[in-house]
C-alpha positions as protocol buffer text, in pm:
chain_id: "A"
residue {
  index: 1
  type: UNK
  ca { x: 954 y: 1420 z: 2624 }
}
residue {
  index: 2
  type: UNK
  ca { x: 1192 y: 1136 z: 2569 }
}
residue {
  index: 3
  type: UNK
  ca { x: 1091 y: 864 z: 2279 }
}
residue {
  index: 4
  type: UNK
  ca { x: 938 y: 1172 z: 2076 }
}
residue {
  index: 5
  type: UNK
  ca { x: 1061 y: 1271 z: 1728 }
}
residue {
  index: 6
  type: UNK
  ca { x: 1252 y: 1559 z: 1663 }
}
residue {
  index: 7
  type: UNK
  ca { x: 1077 y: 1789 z: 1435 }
}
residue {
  index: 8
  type: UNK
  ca { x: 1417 y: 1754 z: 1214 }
}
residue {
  index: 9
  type: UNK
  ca { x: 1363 y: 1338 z: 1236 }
}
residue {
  index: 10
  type: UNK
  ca { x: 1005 y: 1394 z: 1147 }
}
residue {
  index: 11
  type: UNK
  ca { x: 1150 y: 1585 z: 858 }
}
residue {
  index: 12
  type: UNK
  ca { x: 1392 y: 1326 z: 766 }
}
residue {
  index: 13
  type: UNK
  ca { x: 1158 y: 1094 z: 795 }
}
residue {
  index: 14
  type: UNK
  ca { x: 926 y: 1237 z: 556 }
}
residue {
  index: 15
  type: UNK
  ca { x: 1176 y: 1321 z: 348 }
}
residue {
  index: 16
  type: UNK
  ca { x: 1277 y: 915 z: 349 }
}
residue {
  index: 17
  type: UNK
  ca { x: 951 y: 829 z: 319 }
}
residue {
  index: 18
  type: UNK
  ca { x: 873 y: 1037 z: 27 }
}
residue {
  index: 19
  type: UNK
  ca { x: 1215 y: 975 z: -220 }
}
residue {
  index: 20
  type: UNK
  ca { x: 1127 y: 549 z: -171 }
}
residue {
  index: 21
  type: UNK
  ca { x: 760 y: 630 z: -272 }
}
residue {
  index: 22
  type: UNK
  ca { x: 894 y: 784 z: -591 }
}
residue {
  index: 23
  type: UNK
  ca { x: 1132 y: 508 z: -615 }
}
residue {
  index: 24
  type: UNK
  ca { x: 844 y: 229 z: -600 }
}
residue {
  index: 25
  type: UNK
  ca { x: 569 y: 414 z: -749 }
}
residue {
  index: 26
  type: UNK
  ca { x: 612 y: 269 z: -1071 }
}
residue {
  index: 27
  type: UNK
  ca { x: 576 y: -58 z: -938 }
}
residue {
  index: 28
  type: UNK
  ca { x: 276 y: -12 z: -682 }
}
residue {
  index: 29
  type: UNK
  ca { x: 73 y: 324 z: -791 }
}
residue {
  index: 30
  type: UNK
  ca { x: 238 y: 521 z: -566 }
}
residue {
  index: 31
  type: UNK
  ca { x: 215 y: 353 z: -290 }
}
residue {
  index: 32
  type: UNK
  ca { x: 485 y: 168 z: -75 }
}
residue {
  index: 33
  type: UNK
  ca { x: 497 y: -192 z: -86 }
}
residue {
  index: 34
  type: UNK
  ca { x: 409 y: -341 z: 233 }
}
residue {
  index: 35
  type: UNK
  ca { x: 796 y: -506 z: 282 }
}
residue {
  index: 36
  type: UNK
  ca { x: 924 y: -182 z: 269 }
}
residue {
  index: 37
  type: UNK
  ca { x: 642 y: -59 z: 526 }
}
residue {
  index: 38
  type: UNK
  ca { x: 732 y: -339 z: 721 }
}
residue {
  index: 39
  type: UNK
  ca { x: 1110 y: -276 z: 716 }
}
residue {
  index: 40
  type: UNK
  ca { x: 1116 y: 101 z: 752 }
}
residue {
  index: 41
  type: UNK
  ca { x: 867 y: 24 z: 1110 }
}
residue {
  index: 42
  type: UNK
  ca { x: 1151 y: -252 z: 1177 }
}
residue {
  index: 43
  type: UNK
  ca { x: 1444 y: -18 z: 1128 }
}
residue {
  index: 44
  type: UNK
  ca { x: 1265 y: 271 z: 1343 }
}
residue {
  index: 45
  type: UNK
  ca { x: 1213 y: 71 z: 1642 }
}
residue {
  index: 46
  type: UNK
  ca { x: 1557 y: -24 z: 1663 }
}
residue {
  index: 47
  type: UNK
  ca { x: 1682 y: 326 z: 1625 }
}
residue {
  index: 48
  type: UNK
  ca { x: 1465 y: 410 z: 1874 }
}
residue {
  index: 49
  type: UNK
  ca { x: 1516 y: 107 z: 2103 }
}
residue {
  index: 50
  type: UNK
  ca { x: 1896 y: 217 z: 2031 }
}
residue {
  index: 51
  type: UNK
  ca { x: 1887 y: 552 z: 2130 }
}
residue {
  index: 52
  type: UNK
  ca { x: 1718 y: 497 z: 2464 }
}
residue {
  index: 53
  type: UNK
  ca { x: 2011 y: 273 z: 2565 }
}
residue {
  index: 54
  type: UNK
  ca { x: 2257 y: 603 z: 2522 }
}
């Protein structure tokens, strides 16, 4: 199944996901704002575009 998650990247992934929403929650009521949507999908790719090249 290459190009799938781990279920321990998932995890870390939530667990990302979940510590910036508390960071920006204040700001956007609870919700991410779209830059930071847009970045974390940027970053991803290239970890995964990364990792297929190993």
């Amino acid at each position: 199944m290459a190009g799938e998650n781990s279920p321990k990247q998932e995890r870390i992934d939530r667990y990302i996901d979940q510590n910036l929403k508390k960071v920006f929650s204040d700001l956007e009521n609870d919700e991410l704002p779209g830059e930071i949507v847009d970045l974390l999908s940027v970053l991803r790719a290239q970890d995964k575009e990364l990792k297929e090249k190993k």
